[in-house]
N, C-alpha and C positions, 0 to 999 in steps of 0.2 A: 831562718835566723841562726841556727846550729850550726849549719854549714857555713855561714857566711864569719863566727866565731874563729868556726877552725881553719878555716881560708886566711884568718888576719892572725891568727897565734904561729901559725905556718909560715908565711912572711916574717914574721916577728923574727923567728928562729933562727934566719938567714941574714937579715937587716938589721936588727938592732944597731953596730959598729956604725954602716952609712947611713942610719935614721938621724944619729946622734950626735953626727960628724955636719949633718946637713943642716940642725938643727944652732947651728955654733952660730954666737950672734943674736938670735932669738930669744935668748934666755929660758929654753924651756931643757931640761932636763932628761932622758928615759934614760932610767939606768938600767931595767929590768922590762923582760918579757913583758910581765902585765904593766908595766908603763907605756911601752910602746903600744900596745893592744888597744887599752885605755885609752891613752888618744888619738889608734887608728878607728875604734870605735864613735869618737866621739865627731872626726873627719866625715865617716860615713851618714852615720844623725845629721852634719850639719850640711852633708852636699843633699842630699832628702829635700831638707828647708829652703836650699837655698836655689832648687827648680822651682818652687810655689810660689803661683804667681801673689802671695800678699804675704811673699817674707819679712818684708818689710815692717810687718805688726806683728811678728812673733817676738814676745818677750821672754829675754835669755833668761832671766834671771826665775820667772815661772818654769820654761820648759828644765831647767837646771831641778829645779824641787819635783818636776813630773816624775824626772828619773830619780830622785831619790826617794822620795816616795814609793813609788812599784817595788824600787830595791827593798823598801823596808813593808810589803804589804800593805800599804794602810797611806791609799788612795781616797780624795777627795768624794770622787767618783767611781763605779764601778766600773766594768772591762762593758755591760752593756750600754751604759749608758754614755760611756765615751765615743764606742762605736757607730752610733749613732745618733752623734752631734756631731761628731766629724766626718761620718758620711755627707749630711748636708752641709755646714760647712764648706768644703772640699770640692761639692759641687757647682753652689752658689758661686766660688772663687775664681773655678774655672770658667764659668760662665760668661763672670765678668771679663778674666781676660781674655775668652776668646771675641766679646762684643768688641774689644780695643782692637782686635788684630782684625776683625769685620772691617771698623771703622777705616784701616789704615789700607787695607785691600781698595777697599771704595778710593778714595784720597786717590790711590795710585792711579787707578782706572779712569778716573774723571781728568785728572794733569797730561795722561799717557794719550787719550784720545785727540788733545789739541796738538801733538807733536804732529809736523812736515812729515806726511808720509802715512800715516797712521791711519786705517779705513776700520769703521763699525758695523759690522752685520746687526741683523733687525733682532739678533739673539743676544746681541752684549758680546759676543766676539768681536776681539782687536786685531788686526793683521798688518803686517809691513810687509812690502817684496823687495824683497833685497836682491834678487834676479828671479826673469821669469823665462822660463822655458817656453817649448810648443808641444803642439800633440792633443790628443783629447784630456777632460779630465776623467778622474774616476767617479763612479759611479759610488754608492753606500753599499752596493752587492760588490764589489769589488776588492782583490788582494794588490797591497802595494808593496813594495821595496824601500825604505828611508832612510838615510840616517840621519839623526838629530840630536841635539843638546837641550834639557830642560835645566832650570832655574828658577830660583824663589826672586821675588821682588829685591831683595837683598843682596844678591850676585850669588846663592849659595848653588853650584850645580848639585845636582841629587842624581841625575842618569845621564850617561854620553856614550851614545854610540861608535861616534867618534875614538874616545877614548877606548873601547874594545876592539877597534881597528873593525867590527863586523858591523853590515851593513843589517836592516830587522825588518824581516817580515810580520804582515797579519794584513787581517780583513777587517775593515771599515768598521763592519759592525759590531767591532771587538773593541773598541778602544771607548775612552772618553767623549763626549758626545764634542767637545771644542775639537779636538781632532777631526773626528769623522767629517766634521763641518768643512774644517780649516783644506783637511787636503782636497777636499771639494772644490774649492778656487782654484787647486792647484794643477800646472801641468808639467809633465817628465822633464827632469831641467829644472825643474823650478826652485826655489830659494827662499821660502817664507818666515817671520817671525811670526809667529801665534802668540797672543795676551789674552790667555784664556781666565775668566773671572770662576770663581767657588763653582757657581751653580753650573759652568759645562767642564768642571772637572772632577775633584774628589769631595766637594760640599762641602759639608760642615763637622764630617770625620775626620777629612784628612785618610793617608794611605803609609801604611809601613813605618810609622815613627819617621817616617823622612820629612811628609810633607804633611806641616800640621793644617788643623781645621782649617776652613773660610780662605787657602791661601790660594791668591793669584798666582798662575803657570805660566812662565816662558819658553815658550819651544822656539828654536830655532830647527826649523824642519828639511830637508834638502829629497824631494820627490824623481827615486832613480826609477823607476821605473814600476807601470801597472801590470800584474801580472793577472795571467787566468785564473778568474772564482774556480773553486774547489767544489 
């Protein structure tokens, strides 16, 4: 938090003139360092609230007395017993919205399955061929060659081959179990959309801040070639 004071007093230093040039119109004021601070501070507090998924019931006018309170020592509550009302809280919350992002994963899976074109493995894997090569496939001891684009239900891409212009190797038995599956249909030449659900890809964690809990993967996968197991 100290750090993150003098990271915003630092800015301040520099920006006040275009904080308060930008600010024209708004009616809000900084005429001074700790004006600016103050409500880069309080920007920070509110982008916090405003990732949580039941910001929506946070009431300003409580959390406005939270902080003055602390300022003035002489809390409702104490520091343990806040910390642990809002542990659970906080968990309870997330819970909840990740059971809506469940629900909304499901939705897509069940709509996506009756599209033209659209085949289901006996594992809840979804596949399209968008071209099919020849050749053998690979085997799960097997290393391939790919390049592919993934994507969230949404259209958001999160990794593109493509866009590194380099083409990724690995072996079968390294990746996601919807992978290993998916390029299992597949042969050199080939062209596949994978619609892989939670349970054959990163469950109910999620991986890297990119791709949250429970969420449905898109790959669009392009199989150049099987190389020799290592």
């Amino acid at each position: 938090m100290k750090n993150l004071v003098r990271i915003i007093f630092a800015i301040a230093l520099i920006s006040i003139p275009a904080v308060s040039q930008a600010q024209k119109g708004k009616k809000l004021k900084l005429e001074s360092k700790s004006d600016t601070a103050s409500y880069m501070l309080g920007v920070t507090i509110g982008s916090n609230i405003a990732e949580m998924p039941s910001k929506n019931e946070i009431d300003i006018d409580l959390l406005k007395r939270g902080i003055e309170d602390i300022m003035k020592s002489d809390t409702v509550f104490d520091m343990m017993q806040i910390q642990a009302f809002l542990s659970v809280y906080m968990q309870k919350q997330k819970d909840i919205a990740n059971q809506e992002l469940s629900k909304e994963q499901v939705k897509f899976l069940e709509e996506n399955k009756t599209k033209e074109g659209v085949k289901v493995t006996e594992s809840g894997l979804q596949y399209e061929v968008i071209k099919e090569g020849e050749g053998p496939k690979p085997l799960d001891t097997d290393k391939v060659k790919v390049h592919y684009k993934g994507s969230l239900i949404d259209g958001t891409v999160f990794d593109s081959s493509y866009d590194r212009e380099t083409p990724t190797e690995f072996g079968l038995g390294q990746v996601i179990p919807g992978w290993t599956e998916g390029l299992q249909l597949m042969t050199p030449g080939s062209v596949y959309k994978l619609y892989i659900p939670h349970e054959l890809g990163y469950g109910s964690r999620g991986a890297g801040g990119v791709i949250p809990p429970y969420a449905t993967l898109i790959f669009e996968i392009e199989l150049l070639e099987i190389l020799p197991a290592e």
